[in-house]
N, C-alpha and C positions, 0 to 999 in steps of 0.2 A: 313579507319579511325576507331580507336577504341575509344567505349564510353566509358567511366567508369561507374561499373553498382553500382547503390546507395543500399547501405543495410538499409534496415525500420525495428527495430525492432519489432516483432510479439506483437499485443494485445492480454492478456492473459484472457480476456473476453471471446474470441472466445474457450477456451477451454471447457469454460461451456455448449455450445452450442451443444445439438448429434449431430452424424449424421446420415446420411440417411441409410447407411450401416450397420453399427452396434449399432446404438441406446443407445450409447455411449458417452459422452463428448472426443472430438478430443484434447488427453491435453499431453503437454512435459512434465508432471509430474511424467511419468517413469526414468526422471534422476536422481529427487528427490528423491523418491522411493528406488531407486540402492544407491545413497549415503548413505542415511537414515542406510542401510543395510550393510553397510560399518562397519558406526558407533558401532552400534549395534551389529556384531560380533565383531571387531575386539575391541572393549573394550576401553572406556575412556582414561585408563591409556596405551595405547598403542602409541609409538612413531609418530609423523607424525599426529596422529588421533585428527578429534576437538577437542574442551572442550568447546564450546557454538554455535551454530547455531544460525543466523539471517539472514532472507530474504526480503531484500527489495523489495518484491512488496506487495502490498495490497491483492488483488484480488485471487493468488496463495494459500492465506493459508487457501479456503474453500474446498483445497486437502491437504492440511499439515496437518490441525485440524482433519483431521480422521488417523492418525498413530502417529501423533509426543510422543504422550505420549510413545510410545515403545521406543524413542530411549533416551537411559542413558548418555545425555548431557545435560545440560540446554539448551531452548530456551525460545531467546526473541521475546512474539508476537505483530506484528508493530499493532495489533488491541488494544491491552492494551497499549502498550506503548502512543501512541496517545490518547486514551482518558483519559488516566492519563493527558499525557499535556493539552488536553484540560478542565477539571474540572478543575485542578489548575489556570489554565488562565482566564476562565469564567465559575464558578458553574453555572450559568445561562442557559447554554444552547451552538451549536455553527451548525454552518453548514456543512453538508457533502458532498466534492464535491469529485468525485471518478468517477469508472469507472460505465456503467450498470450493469457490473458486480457482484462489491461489491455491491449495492444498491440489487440487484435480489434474491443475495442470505442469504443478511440480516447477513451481519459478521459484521457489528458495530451496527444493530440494535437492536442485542440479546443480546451484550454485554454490550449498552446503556441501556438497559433497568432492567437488573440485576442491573446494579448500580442507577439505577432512575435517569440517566442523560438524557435533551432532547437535542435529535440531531432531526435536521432537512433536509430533501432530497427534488432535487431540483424535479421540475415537467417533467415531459417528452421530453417536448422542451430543458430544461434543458442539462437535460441526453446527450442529440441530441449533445446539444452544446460542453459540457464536454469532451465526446468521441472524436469529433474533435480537440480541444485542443490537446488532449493524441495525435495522430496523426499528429500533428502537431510539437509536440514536438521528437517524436522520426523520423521523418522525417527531422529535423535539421531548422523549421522556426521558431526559438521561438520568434523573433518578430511578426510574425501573432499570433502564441499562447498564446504571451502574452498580445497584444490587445483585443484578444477574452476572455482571462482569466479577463481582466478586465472590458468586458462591462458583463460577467454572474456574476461578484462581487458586479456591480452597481447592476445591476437587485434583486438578491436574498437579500442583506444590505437593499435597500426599503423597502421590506416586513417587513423584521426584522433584524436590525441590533447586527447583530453576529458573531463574529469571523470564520474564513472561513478555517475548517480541509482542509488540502489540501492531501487527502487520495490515491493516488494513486503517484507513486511516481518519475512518468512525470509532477506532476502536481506543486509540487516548481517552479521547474524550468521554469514553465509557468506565473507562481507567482513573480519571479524575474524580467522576462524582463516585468510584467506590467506594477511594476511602483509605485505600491499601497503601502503601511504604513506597512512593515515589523509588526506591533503593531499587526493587524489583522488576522494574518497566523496560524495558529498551524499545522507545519510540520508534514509530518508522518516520513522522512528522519531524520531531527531533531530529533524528539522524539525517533526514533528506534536508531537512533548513542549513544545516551544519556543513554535509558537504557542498551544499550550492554557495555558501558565503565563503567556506576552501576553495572554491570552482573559481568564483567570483574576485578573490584576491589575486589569486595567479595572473586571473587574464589583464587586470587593473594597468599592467604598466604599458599593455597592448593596446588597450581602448583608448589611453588618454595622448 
């Protein structure tokens, strides 16, 4: 009998993490890297070759944000992109649920805080809860991850009732099957499709 074996996509949290060996972050970010470098020789105006970069994951771009300025495309960062929507949505403030990751190494906290926006992070337990969510979601039960997504939305709302950044970008999707008021979400998916097709119109008259 053969099993079919389940692919889980990797937590890119874990890149952050050395290791033992080389004291190191353990990160797939050498793909990055290579493409990056693509770009970059082979020149904008070159056939085949981008003309804007966008990466959907949250967590990734605290390896992005130390080269991307080299490379001679536009890119859209899903950390602006997102708190653009969220100011807009609630100058007030709003919650940031995301990986340990992004939380550890403070890519929306340094960028919140140049703009004097308050974000808020959830507390450890939190985190705890979060990360299984993301695992959950890329595991394929987004029914369990969307239950769980919705009792850490009751939880965090009690304290302070604030729209709920869904920053890491298993984490809509966990947000869909809860159940919750669309009203309350500020996608990071959302907001990075949004600005890349604002990205996208501008350069329009360039390309053609």
């Amino acid at each position: 009998m053969v099993r079919p074996r389940t692919r889980v996509t990797p937590e890119q949290s874990s890149c952050l993490i050395p290791t033992s060996q080389t004291g190191r972050p353990q990160s797939s970010i050498t793909t990055i890297f290579h493409c990056a470098r693509l770009v970059r020789t082979s020149g904008s105006s070159s056939p085949g070759v981008a003309t804007l970069i966008a990466v959907p994951c949250n967590t990734v771009h605290y390896f992005i944000n130390q080269f991307i300025d080299e490379v001679p495309v536009p890119f859209v960062n899903i950390v602006d992109a997102t708190l653009d929507a969220a100011q807009k949505a609630s100058p007030e403030g709003a919650w940031l649920t995301c990986t340990r990751g992004t939380v550890e190494t403070g890519l929306y906290q340094r960028e919140a805080e140049k703009r004097h926006y308050t974000i808020l992070t959830p507390d450890d337990d939190g985190l705890d809860q979060l990360m299984t969510i993301v695992g959950e979601v890329k595991a394929g039960r987004l029914s369990d991850a969307g239950i769980h997504y919705s009792e850490i939305a009751e939880q965090l709302m009690s304290m302070h009732e604030l729209p709920l950044m869904t920053a890491c970008t298993e984490l809509p999707l966990a947000f869909e099957a809860s159940g919750l008021s669309p009203s309350i979400q500020i996608s990071s998916l959302t907001a990075l499709a949004e600005a890349s097709m604002s990205e996208i119109n501008k350069l329009e008259p360039a390309l053609s």
